[in-house]
Every structure is written in C-alpha cells, then in structure tokens.
N, C-alpha and C positions, 0 to 999 in steps of 0.2 A: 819582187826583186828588192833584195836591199839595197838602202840608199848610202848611208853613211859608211865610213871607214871603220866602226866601232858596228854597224848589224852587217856589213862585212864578214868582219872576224867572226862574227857568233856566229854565223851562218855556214863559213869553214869550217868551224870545231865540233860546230852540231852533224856536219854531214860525214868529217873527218872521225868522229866517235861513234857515228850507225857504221860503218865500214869496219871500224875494229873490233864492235861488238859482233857483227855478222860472222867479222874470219874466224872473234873465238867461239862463237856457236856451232858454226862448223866444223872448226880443229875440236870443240869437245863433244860434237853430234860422231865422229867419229872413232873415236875410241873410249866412250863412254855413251850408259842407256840409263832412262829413269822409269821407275813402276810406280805404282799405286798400289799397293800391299789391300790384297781385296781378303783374305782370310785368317783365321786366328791361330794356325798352327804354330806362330813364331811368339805369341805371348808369353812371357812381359816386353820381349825385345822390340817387338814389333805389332802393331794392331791396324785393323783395316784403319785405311784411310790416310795414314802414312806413305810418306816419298820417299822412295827410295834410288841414289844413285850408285851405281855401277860400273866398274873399269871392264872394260872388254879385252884390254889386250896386256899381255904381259903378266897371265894369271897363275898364279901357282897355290892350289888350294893347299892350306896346315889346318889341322885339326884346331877348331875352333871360330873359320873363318864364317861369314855369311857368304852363300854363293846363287846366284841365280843358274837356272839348268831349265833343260826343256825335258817334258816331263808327259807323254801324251797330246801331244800339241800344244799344252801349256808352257809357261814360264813358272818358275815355283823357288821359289827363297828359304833355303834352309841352311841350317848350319855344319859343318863337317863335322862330322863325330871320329871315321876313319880317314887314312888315307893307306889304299889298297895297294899289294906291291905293283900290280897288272898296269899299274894310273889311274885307275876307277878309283871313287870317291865311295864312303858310304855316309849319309847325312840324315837327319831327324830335325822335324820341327821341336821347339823348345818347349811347348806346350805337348808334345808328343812322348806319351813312355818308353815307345822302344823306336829302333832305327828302321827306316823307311828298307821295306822289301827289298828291292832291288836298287844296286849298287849304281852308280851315275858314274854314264863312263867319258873319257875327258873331253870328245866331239861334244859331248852335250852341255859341259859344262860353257853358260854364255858368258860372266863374270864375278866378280868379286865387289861387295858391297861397298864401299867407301866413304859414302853420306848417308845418314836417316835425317829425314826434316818430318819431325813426328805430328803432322797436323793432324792427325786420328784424335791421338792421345788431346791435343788443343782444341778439337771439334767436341770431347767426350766434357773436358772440363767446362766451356765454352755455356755447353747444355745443361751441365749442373748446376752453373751458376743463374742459370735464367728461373730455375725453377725454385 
C-alpha cells in the first residue's frame, strides 16, 4: 500500500494507464486482427515471419490493396489484382505469375492490411549478420 502523497499519485496513474490501455486493446481487438505471414507467396512485400495488422471493418477492396480472406479454412494475404463487377475480388500473391483460381467473394473477405512490422525481414538480417 502506498504511503506517501507522491507513491499515491504514482500508483493512480499506473492503475489509471492499465485501464486505458485495456479499453484500447479492446476498442482495437475489435475492429482490427494481426497475423504472422507463415509463407512466401507475398515476396518482396511480405516474407514469413512478418506482422501483420488488419482493419476488419469498413473494407472496401481497390485493386492494389493487401487483403486478408479465408481461403479453405485458412487465412491467406494477397493482393487485389481485380475487382469483379458481382463484389468478388480476384487476387495474386506478388511472388505469384498469375492470379489465384478462384475469385474471393466479399463474405470472405476478412480485411484490409493497414500495418506490416517486418520482423521476418529483421530476423533474416539479424542471422546474416551473426554469421
């Protein structure tokens, strides 16, 4: 228990700032998701090992964008190449020749990319430099 009038204070503002970090975890636990980019098909954009965060709500895919979709029970990061007149999406990994088979229609679509924090890319330099 604090004593003074001065660990007081500190002890209000430490409990007062877990509280407003909690509500924006939550305010941004829910309308945003984060992944870990497990495969290569987004190279150079993107490489395993990489975070990535996501808008969940208010999505409107334009050719060009990064989108997360589900995809066979997966989650899958690719980038719009079309957009269909139906709503359906058609998209290609960057590392990929041609565009992915079938069109991603807009239920699937889960969001739109908005952050990479490329620690793949920092984990690859990280290991070159040890060696």
């Amino acid at each position: 228990m604090p004593n003074s009038p001065a660990e007081q204070r500190h002890a209000w503002l430490r409990v007062s700032a877990e509280v407003l970090l909690a509500l924006v975890l939550v305010a941004v636990g829910c309308t945003h998701g984060v992944l870990f980019v497990e495969g290569g098909s987004m190279k150079p954009a993107l490489v395993a090992g990489d975070l990535i965060m996501y808008r969940r709500v208010g999505v409107t895919s334009d050719r060009g964008d990064l989108v997360v979709f589900r995809h066979g029970g997966t989650l899958v990061v690719h980038r719009v190449a079309e957009v269909v007149g139906d709503g359906s999406i058609r998209t290609a990994g960057d590392a990929n020749e041609t565009l992915d088979v079938e069109p991603v229609e807009d239920d699937d679509v889960c969001g739109e990319v908005v952050a990479i924090l490329p620690a793949g890319r920092m984990a690859v330099r990280l290991a070159r430099s040890v060696h």
